[in-house]
GUTI-710964 format. One record per residue (C-alpha): x negated, y negated, z; residue in one letter; chain. Coordinates in Angstrom, 1 decimal, decimal comma. Each point is the difference from the previous one (the first is absolute). Layout:
REM residues N
+--------+--------+--------+--------+--------+
!      u !      v !      w ! residu ! chaine !
+--------+--------+--------+--------+--------+
!      X !      Y !      Z !      A !      A !
...
+--------+--------+--------+--------+--------+
This chain:
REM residues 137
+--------+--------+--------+--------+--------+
!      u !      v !      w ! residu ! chaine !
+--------+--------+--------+--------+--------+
!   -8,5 !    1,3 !  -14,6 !      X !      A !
!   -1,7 !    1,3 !   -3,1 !      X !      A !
!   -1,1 !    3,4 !   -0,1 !      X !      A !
!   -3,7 !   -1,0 !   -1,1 !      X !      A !
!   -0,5 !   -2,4 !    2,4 !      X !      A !
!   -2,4 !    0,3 !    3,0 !      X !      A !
!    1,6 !    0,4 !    3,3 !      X !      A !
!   -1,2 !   -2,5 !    2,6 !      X !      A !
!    0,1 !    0,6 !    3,9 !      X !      A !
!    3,0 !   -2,0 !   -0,1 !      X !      A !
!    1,9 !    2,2 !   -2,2 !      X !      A !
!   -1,1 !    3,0 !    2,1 !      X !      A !
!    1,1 !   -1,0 !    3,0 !      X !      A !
!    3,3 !   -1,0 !   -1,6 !      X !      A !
!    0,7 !    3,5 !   -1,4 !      X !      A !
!   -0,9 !    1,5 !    3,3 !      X !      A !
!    2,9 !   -2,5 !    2,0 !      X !      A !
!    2,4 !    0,6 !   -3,5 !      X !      A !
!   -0,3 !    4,3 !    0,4 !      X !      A !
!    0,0 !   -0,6 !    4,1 !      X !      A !
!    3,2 !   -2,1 !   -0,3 !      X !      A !
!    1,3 !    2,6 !   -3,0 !      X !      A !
!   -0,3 !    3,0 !    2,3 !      X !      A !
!    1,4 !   -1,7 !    2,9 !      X !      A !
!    3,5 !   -1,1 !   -2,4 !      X !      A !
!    0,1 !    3,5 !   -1,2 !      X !      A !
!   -0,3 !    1,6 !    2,9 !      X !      A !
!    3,1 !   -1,8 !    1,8 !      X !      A !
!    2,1 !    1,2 !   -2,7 !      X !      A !
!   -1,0 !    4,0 !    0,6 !      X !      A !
!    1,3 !    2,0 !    2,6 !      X !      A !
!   -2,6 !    1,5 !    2,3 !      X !      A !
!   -2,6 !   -2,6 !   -1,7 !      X !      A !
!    0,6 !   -3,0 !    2,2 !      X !      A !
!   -2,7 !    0,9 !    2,8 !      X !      A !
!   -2,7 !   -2,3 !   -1,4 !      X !      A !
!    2,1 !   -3,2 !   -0,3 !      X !      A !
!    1,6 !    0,7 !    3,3 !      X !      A !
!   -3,4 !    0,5 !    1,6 !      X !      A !
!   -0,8 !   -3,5 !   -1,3 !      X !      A !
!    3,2 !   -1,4 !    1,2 !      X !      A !
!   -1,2 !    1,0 !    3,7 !      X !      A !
!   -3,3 !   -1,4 !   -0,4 !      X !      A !
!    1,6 !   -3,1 !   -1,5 !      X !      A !
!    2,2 !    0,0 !    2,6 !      X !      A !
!    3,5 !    0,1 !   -2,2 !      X !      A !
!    0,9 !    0,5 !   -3,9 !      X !      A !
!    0,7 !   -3,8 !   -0,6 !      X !      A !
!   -3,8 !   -0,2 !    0,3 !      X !      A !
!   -0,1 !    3,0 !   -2,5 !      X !      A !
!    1,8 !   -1,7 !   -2,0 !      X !      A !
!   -1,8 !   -3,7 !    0,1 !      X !      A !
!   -3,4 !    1,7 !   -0,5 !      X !      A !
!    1,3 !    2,2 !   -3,4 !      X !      A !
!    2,0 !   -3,2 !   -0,8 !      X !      A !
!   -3,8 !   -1,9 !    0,0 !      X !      A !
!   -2,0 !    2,4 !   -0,9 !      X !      A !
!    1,7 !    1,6 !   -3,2 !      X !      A !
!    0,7 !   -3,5 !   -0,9 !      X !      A !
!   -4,0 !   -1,3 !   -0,2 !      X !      A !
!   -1,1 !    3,9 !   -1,2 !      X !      A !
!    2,2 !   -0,3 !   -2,8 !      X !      A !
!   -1,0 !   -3,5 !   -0,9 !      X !      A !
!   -3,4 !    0,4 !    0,1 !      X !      A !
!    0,5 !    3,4 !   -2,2 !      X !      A !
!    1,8 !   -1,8 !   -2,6 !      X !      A !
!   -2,2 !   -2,4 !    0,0 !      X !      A !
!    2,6 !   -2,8 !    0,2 !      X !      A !
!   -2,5 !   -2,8 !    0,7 !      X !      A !
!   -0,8 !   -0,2 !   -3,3 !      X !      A !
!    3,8 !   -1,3 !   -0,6 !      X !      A !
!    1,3 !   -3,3 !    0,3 !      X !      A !
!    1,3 !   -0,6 !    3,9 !      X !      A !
!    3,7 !   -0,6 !   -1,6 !      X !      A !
!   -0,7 !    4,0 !   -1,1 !      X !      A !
!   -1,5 !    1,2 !    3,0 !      X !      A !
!    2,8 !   -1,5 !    2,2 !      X !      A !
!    2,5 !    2,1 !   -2,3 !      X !      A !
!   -2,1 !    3,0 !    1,0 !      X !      A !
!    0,4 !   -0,4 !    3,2 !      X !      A !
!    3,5 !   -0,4 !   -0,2 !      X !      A !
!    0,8 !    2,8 !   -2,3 !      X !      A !
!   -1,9 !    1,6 !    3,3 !      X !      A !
!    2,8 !   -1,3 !    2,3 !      X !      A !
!    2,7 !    1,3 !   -1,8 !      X !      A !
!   -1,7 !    3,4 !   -0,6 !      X !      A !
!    0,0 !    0,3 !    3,7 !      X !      A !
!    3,3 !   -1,1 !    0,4 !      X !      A !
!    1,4 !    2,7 !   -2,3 !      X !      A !
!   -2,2 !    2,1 !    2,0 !      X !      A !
!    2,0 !   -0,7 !    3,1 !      X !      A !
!    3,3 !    0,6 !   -2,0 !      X !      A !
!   -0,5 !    2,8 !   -1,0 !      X !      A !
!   -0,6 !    1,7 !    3,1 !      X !      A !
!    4,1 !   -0,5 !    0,7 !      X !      A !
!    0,2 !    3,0 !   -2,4 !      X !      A !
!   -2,9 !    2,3 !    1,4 !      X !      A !
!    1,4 !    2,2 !    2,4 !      X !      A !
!   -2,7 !   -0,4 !    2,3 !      X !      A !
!   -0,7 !   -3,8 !    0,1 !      X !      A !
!    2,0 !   -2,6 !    0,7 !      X !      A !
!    0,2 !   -3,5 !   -1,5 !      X !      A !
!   -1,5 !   -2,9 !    2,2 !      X !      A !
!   -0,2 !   -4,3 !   -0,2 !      X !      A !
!   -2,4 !    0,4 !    2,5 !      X !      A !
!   -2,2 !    2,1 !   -1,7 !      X !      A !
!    0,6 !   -1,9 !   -3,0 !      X !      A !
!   -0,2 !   -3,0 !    1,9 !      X !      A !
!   -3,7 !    1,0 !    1,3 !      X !      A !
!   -1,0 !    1,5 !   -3,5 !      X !      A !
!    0,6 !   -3,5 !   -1,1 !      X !      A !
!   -2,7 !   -1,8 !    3,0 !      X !      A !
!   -2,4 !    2,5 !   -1,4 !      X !      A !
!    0,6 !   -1,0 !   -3,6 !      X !      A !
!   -0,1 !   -3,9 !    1,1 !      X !      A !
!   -3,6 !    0,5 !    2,1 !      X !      A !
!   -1,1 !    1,4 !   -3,3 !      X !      A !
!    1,3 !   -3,0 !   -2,1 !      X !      A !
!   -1,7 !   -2,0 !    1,9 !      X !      A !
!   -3,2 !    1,4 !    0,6 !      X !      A !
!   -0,1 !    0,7 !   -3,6 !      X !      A !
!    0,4 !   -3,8 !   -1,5 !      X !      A !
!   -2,2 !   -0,8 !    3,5 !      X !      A !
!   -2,7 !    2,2 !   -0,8 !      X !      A !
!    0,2 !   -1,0 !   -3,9 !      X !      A !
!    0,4 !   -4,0 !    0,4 !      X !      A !
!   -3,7 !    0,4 !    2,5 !      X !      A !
!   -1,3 !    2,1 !   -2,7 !      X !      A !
!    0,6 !   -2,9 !   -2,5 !      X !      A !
!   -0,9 !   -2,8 !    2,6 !      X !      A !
!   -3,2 !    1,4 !    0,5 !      X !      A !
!   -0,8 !    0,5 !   -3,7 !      X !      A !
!    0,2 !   -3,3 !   -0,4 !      X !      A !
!   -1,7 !   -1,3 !    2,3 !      X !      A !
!   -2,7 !    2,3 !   -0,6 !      X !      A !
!   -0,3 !   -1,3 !   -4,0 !      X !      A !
!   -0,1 !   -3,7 !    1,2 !      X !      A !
+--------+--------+--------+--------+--------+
């Protein structure tokens, strides 16, 4: 997103969820920290659904932020991949923090997450363009 450029509701919303989601990574990673994501987790009911909701969410915030619509769909799929790894290395590198431990469950769920955003992404994007065109007929 360009510095200059005014900030929609959209965008707004998106760097609420992207700083919610941010403070809820970090805080799983320091000691004494991880009261707020664990409180989620029981109101959730388990940390899979932690994980599927950060997996979605971070994924649309940081799509929206970077504005990736503007891209051809072949680039914003590579976005979203580059996403999938990113939270793949994520879960690998938790086999070397002393306090985490690595998970393909976690990953696993991550990965729902990121696939509900795919999909409501090109979803919500292919009715955006259906009903522009209809509109200018």
């Amino acid at each position: 997103m360009k510095l200059k450029q005014k900030w929609t509701s959209s965008d707004r919303l998106a760097f609420v969820v992207f700083l919610t989601c941010l403070v809820v990574i970090a805080a799983k990673y320091i000691p004494g920290w991880d009261t707020f994501p664990k409180a989620i987790e029981r109101w959730l009911g388990s940390d899979h659904y932690l994980h599927m909701l950060v997996g979605c969410g971070l994924s649309l915030a940081l799509a929206q932020l970077f504005a990736i619509h503007r891209h051809l769909v072949k680039r914003q799929l590579g976005f979203f991949v580059i996403l999938l790894v990113m939270y793949g290395v994520d879960e690998l590198i938790q086999i070397w923090v002393p306090f985490r431990k690595f998970s393909s469950r976690d990953f696993g769920a991550s990965a729902l997450g990121w696939g509900i955003a795919v999909f409501c992404w090109f979803m919500l994007h292919w009715l955006g363009r259906t009903r522009s065109t209809a509109l200018n007929r």
